[in-house]
VOGU-3710 file (C-alpha; in Angstrom, 3 decimals, decimal comma):
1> xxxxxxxxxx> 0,000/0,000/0,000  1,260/4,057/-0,887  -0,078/7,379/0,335  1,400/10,356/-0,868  1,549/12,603/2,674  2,655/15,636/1,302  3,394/16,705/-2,504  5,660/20,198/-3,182  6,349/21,112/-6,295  7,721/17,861/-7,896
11> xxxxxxxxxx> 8,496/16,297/-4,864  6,144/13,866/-2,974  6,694/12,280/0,407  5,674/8,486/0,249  4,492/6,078/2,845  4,623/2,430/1,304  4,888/-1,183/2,600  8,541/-2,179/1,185  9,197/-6,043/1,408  12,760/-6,320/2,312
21> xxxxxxxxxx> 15,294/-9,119/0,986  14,664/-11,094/3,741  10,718/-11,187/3,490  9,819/-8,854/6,205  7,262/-6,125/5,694  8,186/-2,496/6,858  6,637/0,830/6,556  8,989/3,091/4,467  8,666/6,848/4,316  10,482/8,135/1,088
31> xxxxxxxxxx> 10,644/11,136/-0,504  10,370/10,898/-4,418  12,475/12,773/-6,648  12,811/13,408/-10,055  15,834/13,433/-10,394  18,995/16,283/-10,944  21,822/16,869/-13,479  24,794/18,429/-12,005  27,306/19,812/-14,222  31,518/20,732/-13,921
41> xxxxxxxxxx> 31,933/23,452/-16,409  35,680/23,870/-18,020  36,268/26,886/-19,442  39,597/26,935/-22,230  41,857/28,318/-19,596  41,405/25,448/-16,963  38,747/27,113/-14,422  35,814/25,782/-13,029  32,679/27,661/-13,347  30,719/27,405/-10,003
51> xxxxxxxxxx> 28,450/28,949/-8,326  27,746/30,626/-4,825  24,354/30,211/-4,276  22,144/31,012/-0,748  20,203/27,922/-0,031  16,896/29,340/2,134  17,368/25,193/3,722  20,100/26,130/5,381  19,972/29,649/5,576  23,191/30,422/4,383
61> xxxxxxxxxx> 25,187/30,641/1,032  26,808/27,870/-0,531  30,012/26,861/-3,168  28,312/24,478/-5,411  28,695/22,925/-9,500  25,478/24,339/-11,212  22,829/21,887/-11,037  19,261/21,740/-11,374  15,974/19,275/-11,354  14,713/17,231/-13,752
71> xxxxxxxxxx> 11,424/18,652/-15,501  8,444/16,481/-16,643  9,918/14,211/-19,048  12,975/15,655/-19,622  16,452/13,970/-20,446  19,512/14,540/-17,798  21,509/15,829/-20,471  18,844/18,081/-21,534  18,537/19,539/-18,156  21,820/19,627/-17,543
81> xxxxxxxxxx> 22,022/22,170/-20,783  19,602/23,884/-19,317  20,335/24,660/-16,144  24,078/25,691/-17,207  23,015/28,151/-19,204  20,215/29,484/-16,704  22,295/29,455/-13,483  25,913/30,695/-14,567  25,219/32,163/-18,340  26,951/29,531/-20,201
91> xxxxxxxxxx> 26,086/26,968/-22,800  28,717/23,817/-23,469  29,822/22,158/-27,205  31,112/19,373/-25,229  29,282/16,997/-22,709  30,891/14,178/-21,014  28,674/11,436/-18,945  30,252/11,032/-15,593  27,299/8,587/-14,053  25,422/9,254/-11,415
101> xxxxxxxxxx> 25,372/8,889/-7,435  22,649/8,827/-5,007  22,445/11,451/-2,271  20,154/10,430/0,053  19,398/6,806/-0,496  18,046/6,684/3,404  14,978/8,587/2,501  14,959/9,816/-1,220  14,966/7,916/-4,572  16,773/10,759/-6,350
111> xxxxxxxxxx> 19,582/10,273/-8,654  22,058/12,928/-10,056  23,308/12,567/-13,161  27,006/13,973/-13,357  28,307/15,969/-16,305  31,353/17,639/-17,641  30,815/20,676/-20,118  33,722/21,624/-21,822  34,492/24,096/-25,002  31,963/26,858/-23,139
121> xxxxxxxxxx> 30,270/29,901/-25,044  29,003/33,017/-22,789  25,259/33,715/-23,257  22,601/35,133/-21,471  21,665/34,177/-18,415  17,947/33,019/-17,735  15,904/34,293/-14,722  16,532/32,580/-11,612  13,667/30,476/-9,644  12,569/33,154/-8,094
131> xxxxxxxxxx> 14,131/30,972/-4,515  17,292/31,560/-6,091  19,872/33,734/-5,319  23,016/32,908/-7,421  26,598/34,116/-7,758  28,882/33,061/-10,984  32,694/32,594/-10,146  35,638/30,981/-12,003  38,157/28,729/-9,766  40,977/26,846/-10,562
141> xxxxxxxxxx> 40,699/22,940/-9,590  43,651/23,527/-6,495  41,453/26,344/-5,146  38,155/24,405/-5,362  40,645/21,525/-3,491  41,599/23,690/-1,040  38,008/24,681/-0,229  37,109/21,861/0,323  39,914/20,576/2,444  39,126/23,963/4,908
151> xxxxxxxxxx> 35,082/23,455/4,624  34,623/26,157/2,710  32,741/23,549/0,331  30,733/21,038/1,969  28,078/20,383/-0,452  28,264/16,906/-1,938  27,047/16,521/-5,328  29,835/19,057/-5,601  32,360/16,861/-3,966  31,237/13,829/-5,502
161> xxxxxxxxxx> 31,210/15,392/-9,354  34,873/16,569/-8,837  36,170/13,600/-7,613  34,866/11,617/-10,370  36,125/13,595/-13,089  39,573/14,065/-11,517  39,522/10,008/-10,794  38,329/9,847/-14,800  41,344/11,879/-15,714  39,127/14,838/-17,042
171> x> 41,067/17,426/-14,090
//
């Protein structure tokens, strides 16, 4: 049996009777997600484009990769395109898959698709979610390091996405 207890936006909190491996029956509360594509912009000289964005969550601001929901039947490449070019101003020739990770796979069924975009082209920037409050910078890959390595990025889709491209060789 399901019940949706809550939906927001595209997001719905689920209470469902999961059958585990081992036969038992449990009540499960997860939240379903679309999905996300979350992107590691290049730009030719060797900087990442990232942005520094106040999450109303948490209160505070955040150093984050640009990344961005999955619409109604959207593709995560499609997306990702999409939100580049809305959150930092930038659209990409290039688009490597990276695969994807799971976040939250205690309580949410999302999955974020990781991306590189390389051989960038400034364009205009779309209008923000009107929740959003975004800053564009340019970092090299040893500065984004070192921010993480003080705290000063602790966001992990960010994390995750630059390790993987650095442990594909694409950093």
């Amino acid at each position: 049996m399901s019940k949706t207890i809550h939906r927001w936006k595209t997001i719905a909190l689920i209470e469902e009777d999961v059958r585990l491996p081992n036969g038992r029956t449990v009540a499960h509360t997860t939240i379903e997600h679309p999905g996300a594509a979350v992107i590691l912009p290049i730009t030719t000289d060797h900087k990442i484009v990232v942005i520094h964005q106040f999450r109303p969550s948490l209160k505070k601001w955040l150093l984050e990769l640009p990344a961005g929901t999955i619409e109604d039947n959207e593709a995560p490449l499609d997306c990702a395109a999409r939100e580049l070019e809305e959150e930092t101003g930038y659209s990409a020739q290039e688009w490597i898959e990276l695969g994807q990770v799971t976040p939250l796979a205690g309580f949410c069924d999302e999955i974020q698709y990781l991306y590189v975009a390389k051989q960038l082209s400034k364009t205009a920037r779309y209008a923000c979610d009107d929740d959003e409050v975004i800053e564009v910078l340019e970092l090299t890959i040893e500065e984004l390091e070192q921010k993480i390595i003080e705290g000063e990025i602790s966001d992990s889709k960010t994390i995750a996405c630059l390790s993987k491209a650095k442990l594909c060789g694409y950093l």
